[in-house]
Structures are given as structure tokens and as C-alpha cells.
PATI-504281 format. One line per 5 residues: number of its first residue (from 0); for each residue x, y, z of C-alpha. Coordinates in Angstrom, 2 decimals. Example, Ala and Ser with C-alpha at 12.3 -4.5 7.8 and 13.67 -1.06 7.14 Angstrom:
% PATI-504281
0 = 12.30 -4.50 7.80 | 13.67 -1.06 7.14
//
This chain:
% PATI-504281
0 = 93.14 109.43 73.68 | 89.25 110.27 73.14 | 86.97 111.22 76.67 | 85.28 107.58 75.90 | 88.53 105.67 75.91
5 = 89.80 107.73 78.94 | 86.93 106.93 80.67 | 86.92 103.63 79.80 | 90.12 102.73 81.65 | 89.85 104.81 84.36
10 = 86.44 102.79 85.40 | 89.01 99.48 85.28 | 91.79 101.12 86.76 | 89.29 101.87 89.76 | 87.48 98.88 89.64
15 = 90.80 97.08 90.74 | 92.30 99.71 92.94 | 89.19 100.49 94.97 | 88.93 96.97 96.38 | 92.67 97.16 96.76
20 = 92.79 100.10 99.09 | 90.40 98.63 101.39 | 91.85 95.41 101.44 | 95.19 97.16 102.51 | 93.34 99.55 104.92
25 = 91.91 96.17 106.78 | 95.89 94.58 107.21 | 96.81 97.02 110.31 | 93.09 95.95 112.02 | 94.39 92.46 112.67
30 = 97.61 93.77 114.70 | 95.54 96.11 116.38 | 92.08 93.56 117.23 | 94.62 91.76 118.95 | 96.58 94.67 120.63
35 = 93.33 96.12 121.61 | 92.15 92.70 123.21 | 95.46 92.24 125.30 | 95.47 95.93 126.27 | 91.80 94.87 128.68
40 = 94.09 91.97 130.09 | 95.25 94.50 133.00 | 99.55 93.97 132.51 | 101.00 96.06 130.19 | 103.68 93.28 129.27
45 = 100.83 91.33 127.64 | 101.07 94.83 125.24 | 104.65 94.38 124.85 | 104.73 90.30 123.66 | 102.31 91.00 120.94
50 = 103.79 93.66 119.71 | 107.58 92.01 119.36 | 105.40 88.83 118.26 | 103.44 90.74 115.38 | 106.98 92.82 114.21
55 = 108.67 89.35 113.60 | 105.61 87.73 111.84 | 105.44 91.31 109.92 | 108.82 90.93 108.91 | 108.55 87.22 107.70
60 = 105.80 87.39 105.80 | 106.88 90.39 104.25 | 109.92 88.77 103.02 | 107.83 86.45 100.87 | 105.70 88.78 99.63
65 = 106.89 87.76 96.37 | 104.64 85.13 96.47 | 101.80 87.86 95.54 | 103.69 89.88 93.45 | 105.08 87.78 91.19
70 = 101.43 85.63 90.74 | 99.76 89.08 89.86 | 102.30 89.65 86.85 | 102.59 86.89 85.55 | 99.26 85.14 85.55
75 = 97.93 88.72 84.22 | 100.25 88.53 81.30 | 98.57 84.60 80.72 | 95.32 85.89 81.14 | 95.69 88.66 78.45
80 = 97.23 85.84 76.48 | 93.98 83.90 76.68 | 96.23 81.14 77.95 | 93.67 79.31 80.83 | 96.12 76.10 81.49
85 = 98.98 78.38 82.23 | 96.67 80.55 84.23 | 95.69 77.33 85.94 | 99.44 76.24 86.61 | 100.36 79.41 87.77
90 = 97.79 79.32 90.92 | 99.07 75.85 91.89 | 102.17 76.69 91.45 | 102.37 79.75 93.71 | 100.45 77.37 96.51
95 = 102.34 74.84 96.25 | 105.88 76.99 96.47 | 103.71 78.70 99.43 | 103.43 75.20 100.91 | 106.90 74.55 101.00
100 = 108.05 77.45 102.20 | 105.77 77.08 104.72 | 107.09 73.76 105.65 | 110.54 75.15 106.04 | 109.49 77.82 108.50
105 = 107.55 75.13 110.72 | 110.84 72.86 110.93 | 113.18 75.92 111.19 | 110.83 77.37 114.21 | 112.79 77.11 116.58
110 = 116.00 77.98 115.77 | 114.04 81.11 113.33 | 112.79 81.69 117.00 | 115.91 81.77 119.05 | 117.86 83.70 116.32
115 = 115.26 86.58 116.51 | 114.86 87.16 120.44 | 118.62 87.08 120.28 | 118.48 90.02 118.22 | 115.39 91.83 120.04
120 = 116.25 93.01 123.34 | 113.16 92.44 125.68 | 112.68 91.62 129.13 | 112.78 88.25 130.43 | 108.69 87.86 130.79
125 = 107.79 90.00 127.22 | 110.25 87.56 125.69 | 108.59 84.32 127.06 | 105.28 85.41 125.87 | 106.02 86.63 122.66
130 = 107.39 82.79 122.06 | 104.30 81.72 123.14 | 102.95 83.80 120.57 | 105.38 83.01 118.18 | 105.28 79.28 118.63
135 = 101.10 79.10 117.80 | 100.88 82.06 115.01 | 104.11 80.21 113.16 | 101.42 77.16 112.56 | 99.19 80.09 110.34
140 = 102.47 80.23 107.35 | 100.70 77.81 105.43 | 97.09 79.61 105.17 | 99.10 82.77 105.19 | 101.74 82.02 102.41
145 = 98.89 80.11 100.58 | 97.07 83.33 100.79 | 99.64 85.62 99.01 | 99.23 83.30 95.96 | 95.83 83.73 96.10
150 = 95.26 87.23 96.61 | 97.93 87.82 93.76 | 95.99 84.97 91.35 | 93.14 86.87 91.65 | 94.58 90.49 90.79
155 = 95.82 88.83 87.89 | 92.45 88.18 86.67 | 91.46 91.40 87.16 | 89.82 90.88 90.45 | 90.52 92.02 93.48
160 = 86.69 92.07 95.11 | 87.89 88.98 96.35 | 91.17 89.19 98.32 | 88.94 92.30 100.14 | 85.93 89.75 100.41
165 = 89.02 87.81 102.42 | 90.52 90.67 104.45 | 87.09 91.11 105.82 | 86.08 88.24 106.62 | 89.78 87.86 108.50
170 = 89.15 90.31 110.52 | 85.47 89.72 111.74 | 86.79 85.86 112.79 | 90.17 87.29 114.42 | 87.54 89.18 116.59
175 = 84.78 86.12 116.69 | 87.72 83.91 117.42 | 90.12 86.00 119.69 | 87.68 87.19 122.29 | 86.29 83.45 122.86
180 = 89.75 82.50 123.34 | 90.82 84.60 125.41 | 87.58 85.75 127.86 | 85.61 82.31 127.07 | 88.83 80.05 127.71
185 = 90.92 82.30 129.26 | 93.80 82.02 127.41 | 95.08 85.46 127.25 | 98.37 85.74 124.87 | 98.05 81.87 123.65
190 = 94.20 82.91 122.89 | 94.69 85.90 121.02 | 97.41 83.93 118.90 | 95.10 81.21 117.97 | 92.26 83.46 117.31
195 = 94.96 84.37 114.45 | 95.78 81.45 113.42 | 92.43 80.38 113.31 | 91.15 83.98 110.90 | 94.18 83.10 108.86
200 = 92.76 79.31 108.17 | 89.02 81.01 107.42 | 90.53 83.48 105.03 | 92.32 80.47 103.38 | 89.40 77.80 103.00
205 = 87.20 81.32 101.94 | 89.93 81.63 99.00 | 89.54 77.95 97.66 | 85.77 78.15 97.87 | 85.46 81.68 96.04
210 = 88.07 80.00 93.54 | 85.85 76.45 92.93 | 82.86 78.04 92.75 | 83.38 81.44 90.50 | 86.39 79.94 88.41
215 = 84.91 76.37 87.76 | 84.78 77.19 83.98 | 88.48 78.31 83.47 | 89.87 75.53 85.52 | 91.33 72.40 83.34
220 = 92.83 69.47 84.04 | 96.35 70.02 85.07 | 99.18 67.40 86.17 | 101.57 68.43 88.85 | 104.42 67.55 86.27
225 = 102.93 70.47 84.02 | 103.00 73.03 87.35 | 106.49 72.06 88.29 | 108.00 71.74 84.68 | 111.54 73.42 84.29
230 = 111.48 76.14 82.17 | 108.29 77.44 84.02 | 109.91 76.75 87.56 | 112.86 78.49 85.90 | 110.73 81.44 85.35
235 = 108.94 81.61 88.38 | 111.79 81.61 90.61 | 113.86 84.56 88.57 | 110.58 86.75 88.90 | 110.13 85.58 92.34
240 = 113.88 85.74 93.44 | 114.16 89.20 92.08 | 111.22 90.53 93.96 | 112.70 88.83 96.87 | 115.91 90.68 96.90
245 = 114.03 93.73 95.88 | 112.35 92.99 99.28 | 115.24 92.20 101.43 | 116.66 95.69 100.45 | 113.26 97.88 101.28
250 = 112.95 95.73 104.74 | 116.59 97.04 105.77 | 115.81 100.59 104.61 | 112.72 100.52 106.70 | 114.00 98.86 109.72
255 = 117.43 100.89 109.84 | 115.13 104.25 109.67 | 113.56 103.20 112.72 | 116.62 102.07 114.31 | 117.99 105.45 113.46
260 = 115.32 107.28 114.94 | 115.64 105.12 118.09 | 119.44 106.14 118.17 | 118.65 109.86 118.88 | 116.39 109.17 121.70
265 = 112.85 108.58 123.06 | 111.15 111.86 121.33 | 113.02 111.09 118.11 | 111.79 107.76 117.73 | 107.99 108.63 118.76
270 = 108.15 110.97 116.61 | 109.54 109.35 113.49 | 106.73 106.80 113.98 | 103.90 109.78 114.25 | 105.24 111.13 110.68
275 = 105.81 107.66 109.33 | 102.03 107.22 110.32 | 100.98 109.78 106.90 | 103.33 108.04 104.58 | 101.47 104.83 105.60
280 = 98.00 106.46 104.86 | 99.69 107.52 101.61 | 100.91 104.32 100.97 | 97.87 102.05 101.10 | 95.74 104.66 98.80
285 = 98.70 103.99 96.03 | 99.09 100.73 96.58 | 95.70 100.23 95.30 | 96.73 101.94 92.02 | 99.83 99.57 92.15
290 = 97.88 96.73 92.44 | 95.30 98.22 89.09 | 98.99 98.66 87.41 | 99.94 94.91 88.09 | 96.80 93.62 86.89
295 = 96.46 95.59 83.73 | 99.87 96.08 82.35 | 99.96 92.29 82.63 | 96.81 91.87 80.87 | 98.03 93.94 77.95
300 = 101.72 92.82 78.16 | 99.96 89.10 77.42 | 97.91 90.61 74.73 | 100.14 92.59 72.92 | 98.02 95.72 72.72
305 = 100.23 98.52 72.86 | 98.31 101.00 72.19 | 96.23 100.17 75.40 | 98.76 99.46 78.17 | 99.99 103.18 77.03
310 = 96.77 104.75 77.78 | 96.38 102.83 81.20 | 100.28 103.94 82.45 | 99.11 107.22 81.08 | 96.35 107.12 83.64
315 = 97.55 105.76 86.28 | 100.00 109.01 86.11 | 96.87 111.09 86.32 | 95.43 109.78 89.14 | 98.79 109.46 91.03
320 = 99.73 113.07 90.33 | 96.33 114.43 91.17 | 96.09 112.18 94.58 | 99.49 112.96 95.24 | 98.64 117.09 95.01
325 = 95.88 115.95 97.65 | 97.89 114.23 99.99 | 100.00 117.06 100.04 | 97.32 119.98 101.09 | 95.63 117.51 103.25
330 = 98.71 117.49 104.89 | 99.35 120.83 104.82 | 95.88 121.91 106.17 | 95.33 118.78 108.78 | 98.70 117.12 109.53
335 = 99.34 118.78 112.60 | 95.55 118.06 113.74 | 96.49 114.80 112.45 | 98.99 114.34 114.90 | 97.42 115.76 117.58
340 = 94.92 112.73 117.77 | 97.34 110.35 117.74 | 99.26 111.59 120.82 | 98.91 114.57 123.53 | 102.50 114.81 124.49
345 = 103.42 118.15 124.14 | 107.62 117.31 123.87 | 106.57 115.17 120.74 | 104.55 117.59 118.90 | 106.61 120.37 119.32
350 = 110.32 118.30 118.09 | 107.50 116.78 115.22 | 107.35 120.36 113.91 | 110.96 120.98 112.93 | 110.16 117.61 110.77
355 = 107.00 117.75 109.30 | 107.68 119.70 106.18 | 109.72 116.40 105.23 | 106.36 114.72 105.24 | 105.19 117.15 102.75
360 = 106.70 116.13 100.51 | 106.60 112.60 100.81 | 103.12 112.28 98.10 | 105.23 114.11 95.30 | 108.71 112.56 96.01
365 = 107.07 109.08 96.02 | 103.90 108.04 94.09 | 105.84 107.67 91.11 | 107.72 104.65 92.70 | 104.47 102.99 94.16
370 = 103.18 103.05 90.35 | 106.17 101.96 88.48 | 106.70 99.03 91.02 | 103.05 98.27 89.76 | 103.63 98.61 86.19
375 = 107.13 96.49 86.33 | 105.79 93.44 88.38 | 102.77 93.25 85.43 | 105.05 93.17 82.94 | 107.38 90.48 85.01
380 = 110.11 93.37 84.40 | 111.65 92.65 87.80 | 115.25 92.77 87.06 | 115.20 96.11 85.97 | 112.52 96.87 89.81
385 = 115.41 95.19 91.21 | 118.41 97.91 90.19 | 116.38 100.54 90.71 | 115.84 99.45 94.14 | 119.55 98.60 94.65
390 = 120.79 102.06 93.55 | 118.24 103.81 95.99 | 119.06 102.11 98.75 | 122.39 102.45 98.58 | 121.71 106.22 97.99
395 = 119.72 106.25 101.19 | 122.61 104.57 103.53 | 125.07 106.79 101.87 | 123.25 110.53 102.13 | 122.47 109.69 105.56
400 = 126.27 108.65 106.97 | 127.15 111.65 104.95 | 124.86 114.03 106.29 | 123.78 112.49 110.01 | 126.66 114.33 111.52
405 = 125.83 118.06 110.36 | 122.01 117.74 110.13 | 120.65 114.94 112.86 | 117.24 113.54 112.33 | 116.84 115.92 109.15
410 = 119.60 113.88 107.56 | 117.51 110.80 107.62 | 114.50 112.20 106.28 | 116.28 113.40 103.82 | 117.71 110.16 102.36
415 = 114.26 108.66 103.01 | 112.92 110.96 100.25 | 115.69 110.86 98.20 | 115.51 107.19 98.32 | 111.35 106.98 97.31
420 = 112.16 109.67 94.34 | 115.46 107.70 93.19 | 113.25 104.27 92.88 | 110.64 106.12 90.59 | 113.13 108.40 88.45
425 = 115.14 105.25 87.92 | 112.25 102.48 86.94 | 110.95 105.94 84.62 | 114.32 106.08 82.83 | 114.41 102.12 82.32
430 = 110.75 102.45 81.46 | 111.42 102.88 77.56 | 114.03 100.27 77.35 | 111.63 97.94 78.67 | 108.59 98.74 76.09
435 = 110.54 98.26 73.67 | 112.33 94.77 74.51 | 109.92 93.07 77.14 | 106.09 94.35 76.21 | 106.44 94.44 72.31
440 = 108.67 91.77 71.19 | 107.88 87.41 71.45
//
């Protein structure tokens, strides 16, 4: 590969990831806008309900992620194609699966509702309030599912200026639209949730303006029996259920490692969520290059140039390797600091010690698997995303009921790392298989 090419790509690769991190670096602002608001309410319990309100909206909408996802691969794969009426299809499809969806959860609310404070143990008052909360934010799935399709339409054509153009402009309304509520109107929980509700309808209606007026030229004339034709549906839903399991299984890895931690105690948990704290940093810096990986390996998937989407993995390796390496002495020389900021309790810091080499190694162990989830969902190579996920978690649950006995806490991060290396050594070792059948082949 010759210093022009090299550059060449890494100048796309960063003009997709760039936008990308920030977008991802603006998602925790809206949770904490509205925590922050609440917290000058004077009763701690108004704390409390938005917190168990914005975990169960976190864990829904995560759940459907696939909605992105699987727009992002496969309208990049039409638009290296040069195939506008499928590219066309694809964004009304996504929105209108979004839109039923949607309509399910506003039917199902209340028993979706009932189900999940049955589950979450909460005091009497948090648990009326955070129904409050639930019952006005569940009115935002449409804008917020029709969003996802969206935001993964437009990494598909290469752009993701515009899903950050949206994040922003979220998050200034949620503020706008929040603090009238709730100091103008007084409406305290019930105001903060449809200051939500009302940043998730902006970032919507900013989506379908940005689309008529900067993709007026690619749109054609498309009949809803095209978008919902059979062997595309077919499609769609095995790329879309696939990511959906892939999903299910990283949301009850993630929510069993906190309920581990909150097993062992008070100090265990807090600090669990201080050290998860740096993997999130870690996360939404590759999760831009994820997002570059989606939207290019599709594009050359579509196109058939070889030749290029090997130079792109090849540098998306590069920069993960090299970030990773900083992560890691960033960590090393400012973790503890790190920490420090975050909390002053002296009990927490000093158990977080015996754990935070763990989170040293978390940039090695895992970039690979942010990248190759990336590179898969671009080339729609989900099935193979899918067993690689599988056989991690599984790995995870069964390392840590081996281990928890004889080595505590240590046990679990542990399996935490062994699952994040076990989903990139996996997707690397399917990696060839896939060039070969899915990228080269009609």
C-alpha cells in the first residue's frame, strides 16, 4: 500500500469516525441534563425515578439497536453498488419497521411497564414516579426508533456529520425544553420526561429535513409494495434478527456483571461502576472506528473492490492498535487520578486498587472486537457476529461460576476480558471464510 493510498483512507476512515465519537460522547448528556435538573428539585427520590426510568428506556432501545446496525450495512453495500432505489427502500424500510415496533411498545405499555417494576426492586414513591416517567418518555419510541434508521441510513452513505448534527441539537432542546417544564410549569419528574420526549421529536423532524433537503437528488419514486417486497423483507429481518440476538446476549452479559458486582456488596458494586466508567471512555472512541468500518466495508462489499476494503480493515487495525497502546498508558499514568474525580470515598478507592490492573488491559483485550463488529455488520456478515458472540458469552458465564468461588470480584473481571478478546479472536478467525464467500462472490 503506497503513503498516498494510506493516506487516502485514513482521511475517510476519520472523516466518518470523528463525527461518530462525538455523536456517542453526546448519548450519556441526555441521562445526565435530566439527572442534573431533578438533582436542584430538593428530594433525592426525584434522583432515584429517573434513574430506574432512564435504565429501562436504556435497555429497550438498546434491544433494537438493530434498527441502526443493520441500515448502516446494508444500505452501504447498495450505495457502493450504485443502486439509489434500493438505497431509497432501505431508509423507508427501516422507518417504517421502526414505526411498528414502535406501535407495539405503545399498546404493550403497560403490561412492558408492570413486568419491569416487578423485576426492579424500588420503594413505593421511586416506583410511582419512575411510571410517571415511564408512561410520557414511552410516547418518544417512534422519533426514537425512527431515529436509529436514520442515523444508520446516513452512515451508510458515508455520512455521519449528520446523526452528530442530531445528537446536538437533542441535547440543546432536552435542556431548552426540560428546564421550561419543569421551573416554568412546574412539573418536576413529568417535566423533565417531556422535555425528552419533546428533544427526541426535534432530533426526528431535524433527520427528515437534513434528508429532503441534502438527498433530494438520490431520492426516486418508490411504492410501498417495492419497500415491503419479500425477498427484501426476507433479508432485512435475517440481518436484523441476527443483530438482535447478538444484542440480547451482550445486554445479559452487561447486566449480570453489574448484578454480580452488586452481589458482593456496596464497595464492590461502586466500584465495578468506577472501572466500568474507562471501558466506556474506551468504548465510544472505537465505536467511532466501528461505525467508519460499517460504512466502508459496505461501500466496498457493494462495489466489489477488493483490493480497497483490504487496505481500509488494514487501517482500521492501525489506528485501533495504536489508540488501544494509548488507552492503556493513559490509564496507567491517570487512571487512579481518574478515579479520584469521580468519587472521594476513601473505602472505594482503596478496594478499586486490587482491580484496576484488569482495566489495563481492557484497550488491548478488546478493540479488536469493537472493529470486527464494524467490519461484519458492513458486510451484512451477521451470522457469523452472531456465533462469535454466542461462544463468548457463554465463555464469560462459565469462567466466572468456575472461578467466583476461589477468586471473588477478580473472577468476574476476568471473564469480562476473556469474553471482549473471545468476540474479536473469533470474528478474526471467521474473517477469511467470509472474504472469500460473502465480499467476493455474486
Amino acid at each position: 500500500m503506497t503513503e498516498q493510498q494510506s493516506l487516502t483512507i485514513n482521511k475517510q476512515i476519520l472523516r466518518i469516525a470523528i463525527p461518530s465519537i462525538i455523536s456517542n460522547i453526546t448519548v450519556p448528556l441526555l441521562g445526565l441534563i435530566d439527572v442534573t435538573i431533578v438533582g436542584h428539585l430538593g428530594a433525592p427520590v426525584y434522583i432515584g425515578a429517573i434513574a430506574v426510568g432512564g435504565m429501562l428506556f436504556n435497555i429497550i432501545y438498546w434491544i433494537f439497536g438493530f434498527l441502526r446496525m443493520g441500515t448502516s450495512g446494508m444500505t452501504s453495500q447498495a450505495y457502493g453498488r450504485g443502486d439509489h432505489r434500493e438505497v431509497t427502500q432501505l431508509l423507508f424500510r427501516s422507518i417504517g419497521m421502526g414505526g411498528m415496533i414502535a406501535c407495539c411498545l405503545l399498546l404493550l405499555q403497560y403490561p412492558i411497564c408492570k413486568i419491569a417494576f416487578t423485576l426492579i426492586h424500588t420503594t413505593d414513591e421511586i416506583r410511582e414516579l419512575a411510571t410517571l416517567y415511564f408512561r410520557i418518555c414511552i410516547w418518544g419510541a417512534p422519533a426514537m426508533l425512527g431515529l436509529y434508521g436514520f442515523a444508520g441510513w446516513f452512515i451508510g452513505m458515508q455520512n455521519s456529520r449528520f446523526p452528530m448534527y442530531i445528537a446536538i441539537t437533542q441535547n440543546i432542546v432536552n435542556i431548552v425544553a426540560s428546564l421550561c417544564c419543569v421551573y416554568v410549569f412546574g412539573m418536576k419528574v413529568a417535566g423533565v420526561a417531556t422535555g425528552t420526549v419533546i428533544a427526541q421529536y426535534a432530533g426526528f423532524l431535524m433527520a427528515v429535513l437534513l434528508y429532503l433537503r441534502y438527498y433530494s437528488r438520490q431520492r426516486t419514486t418508490v411504492t410501498w409494495k417495492e419497500v415491503w417486497q419479500q425477498e427484501a423483507m426476507s433479508r432485512f429481518f435475517q440481518v436484523n434478527r441476527d443483530i438482535f440476538l447478538r444484542t440480547l446476549c451482550l445486554v445479559c452479559v452487561t447486566m449480570y456483571f453489574t448484578s454480580a458486582g452488586a452481589a458482593q456488596g456496596e464497595i464492590i458494586l461502586a466500584v465495578n461502576t468506577l472501572l466500568m466508567q474507562l471501558f466506556t471512555l474506551f468504548s465510544y472512541i472505537m465505536d467511532g472506528f466501528a461505525y467508519a468500518g460499517e460504512a466502508l466495508t459496505g461501500r466496498y462489499v457493494g462495489a466489489r473492490d477488493t483490493n480497497a476494503l483490504q487496505r481500509t480493515i488494514r487501517q482500521l487495525f492501525v489506528w485501533g492498535s495504536t489508540l488501544s497502546l494509548a488507552f492503556t498508558l493513559l490509564y496507567l499514568t491517570g487512571g487512579k487520578a481518574f478515579l479520584h474525580l469521580l468519587t472521594n470515598e476513601a473505602a472505594v478507592i482503596a478496594e478499586a486498587n486490587h482491580y484496576f490492573y484488569w482495566v489495563l488491559a481492557i484497550p488491548m483485550a478488546g478493540f479488536a472486537a469493537f472493529l470486527w463488529d464494524g467490519i461484519f455488520i458492513g458486510a451484512t456478515a451477521t451470522r457469523q457476529m452472531l456465533i462469535a458472540m454466542f461462544i463468548a458469552s457463554a465463555l464469560f458465564f462459565i469462567v466466572y461460576f468456575t472461578f467466583r468461588t476461589s477468586l471473588g470480584n477478580h473472577a468476574l473481571w476476568m471473564s469480562f476480558l476473556i469474553y471482549l478478546s473471545t468476540r474479536g479472536v473469533i470474528q478474526g478467525m471467521l474473517k477469511n471464510k467470509i472474504h472469500s464467500r460473502h465480499f467476493l462472490h455474486p
